[in-house]
C-alpha positions in Angstrom: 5.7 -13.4 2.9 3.1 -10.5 2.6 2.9 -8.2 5.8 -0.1 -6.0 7.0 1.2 -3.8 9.7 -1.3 -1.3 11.9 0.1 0.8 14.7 -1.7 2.4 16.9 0.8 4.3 19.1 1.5 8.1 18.6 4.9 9.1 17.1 6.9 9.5 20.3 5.8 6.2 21.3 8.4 2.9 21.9 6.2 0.9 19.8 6.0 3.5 17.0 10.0 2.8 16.9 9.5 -0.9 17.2 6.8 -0.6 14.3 9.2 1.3 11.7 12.6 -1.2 12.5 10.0 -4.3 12.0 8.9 -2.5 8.6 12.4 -1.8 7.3 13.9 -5.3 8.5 10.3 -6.8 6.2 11.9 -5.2 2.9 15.1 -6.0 3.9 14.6 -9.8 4.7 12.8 -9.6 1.3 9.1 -9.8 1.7 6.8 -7.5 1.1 4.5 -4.8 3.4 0.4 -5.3 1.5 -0.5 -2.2 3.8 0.8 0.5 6.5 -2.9 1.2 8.4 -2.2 4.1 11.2 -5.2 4.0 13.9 -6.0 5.4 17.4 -2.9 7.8 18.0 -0.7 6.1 15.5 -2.7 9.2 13.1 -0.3 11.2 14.4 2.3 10.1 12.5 0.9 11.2 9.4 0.5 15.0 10.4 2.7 17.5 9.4 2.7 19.7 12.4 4.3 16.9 14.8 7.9 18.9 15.8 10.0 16.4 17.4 12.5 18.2 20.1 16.3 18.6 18.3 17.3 15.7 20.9 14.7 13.4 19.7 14.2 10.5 17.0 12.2 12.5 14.1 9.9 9.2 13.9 7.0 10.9 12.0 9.7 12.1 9.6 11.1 8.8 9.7 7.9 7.0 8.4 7.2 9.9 5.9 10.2 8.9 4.1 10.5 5.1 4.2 6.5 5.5 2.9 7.9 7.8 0.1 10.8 6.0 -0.2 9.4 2.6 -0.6 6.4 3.4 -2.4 4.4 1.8 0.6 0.9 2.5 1.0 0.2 4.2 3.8 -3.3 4.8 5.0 -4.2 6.8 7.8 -7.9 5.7 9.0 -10.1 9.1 8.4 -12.1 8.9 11.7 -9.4 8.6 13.8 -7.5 11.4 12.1 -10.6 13.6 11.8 -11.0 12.8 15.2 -7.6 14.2 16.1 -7.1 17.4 14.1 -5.2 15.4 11.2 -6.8 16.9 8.2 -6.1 16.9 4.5 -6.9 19.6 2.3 -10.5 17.9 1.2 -11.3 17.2 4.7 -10.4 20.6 5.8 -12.5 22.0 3.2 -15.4 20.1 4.0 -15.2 20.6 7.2 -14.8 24.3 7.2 -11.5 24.4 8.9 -8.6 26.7 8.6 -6.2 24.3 7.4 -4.8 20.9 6.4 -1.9 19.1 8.2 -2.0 15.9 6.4 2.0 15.0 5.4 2.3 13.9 1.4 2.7 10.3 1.1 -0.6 9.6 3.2 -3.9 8.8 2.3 -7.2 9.3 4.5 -9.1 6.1 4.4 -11.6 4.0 6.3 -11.5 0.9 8.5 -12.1 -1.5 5.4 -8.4 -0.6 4.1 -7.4 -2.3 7.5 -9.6 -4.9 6.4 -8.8 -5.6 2.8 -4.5 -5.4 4.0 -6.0 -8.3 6.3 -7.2 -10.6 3.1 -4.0 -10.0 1.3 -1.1 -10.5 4.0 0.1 -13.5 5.4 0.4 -12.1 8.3 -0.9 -8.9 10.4 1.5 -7.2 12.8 -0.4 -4.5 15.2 1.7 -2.0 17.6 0.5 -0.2 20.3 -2.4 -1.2 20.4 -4.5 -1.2 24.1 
């Protein structure tokens, strides 16, 4: 079975943690993830500057290397993150900005990502959303 998943929670969020565990048991049951789409807060989890207190799950860290790891796809929608201060080096540029915070791995996209991981999955899995 082919799996979209979106979350929209920030990194310290419950359903961020329920989001990555749902995504690893996916590849481990066998099927396959056609898109990670980060939305709303969940853009957060794709900057570089979230510092998770030494007591704490490093969940952005966590998703940086099961997306690295896995080869995933992982977009990050580009108004949301623009939005938010989550920035990658073109984006910083062009907006005249001091610097990008964009983790590797990511990619700053649009809402029709979302849409096109929609067509090709069986199925669409959304956390956090409101």
């Amino acid at each position: 079975m082919k799996f979209a998943i979106a979350l929209f929670a920030p990194p310290h969020a419950p359903s961020a943690r329920r989001a990555l565990r749902f995504a690893q048991a996916v590849l481990a049951g066998g099927h396959e993830i056609t898109r990670l789409f980060f939305y709303q807060d969940g853009v957060h989890s794709g900057s570089h500057n979230v510092v998770t207190p030494q007591d704490e799950l490093d969940l952005s860290g966590e998703w940086r290397e099961f997306v690295r790891e896995q080869q995933l796809d992982g977009v990050i929608c580009i108004a949301a993150a623009l939005r938010r201060g989550v920035l990658s080096s073109e984006e910083a540029e062009r907006h005249s900005r001091p610097a990008a915070n964009l983790a590797p791995d990511w990619e700053l996209s649009g809402l029709g990502q979302l849409h096109e991981a929609m067509q090709l999955a069986d199925r669409v899995i959304c956390f956090g959303g409101h």
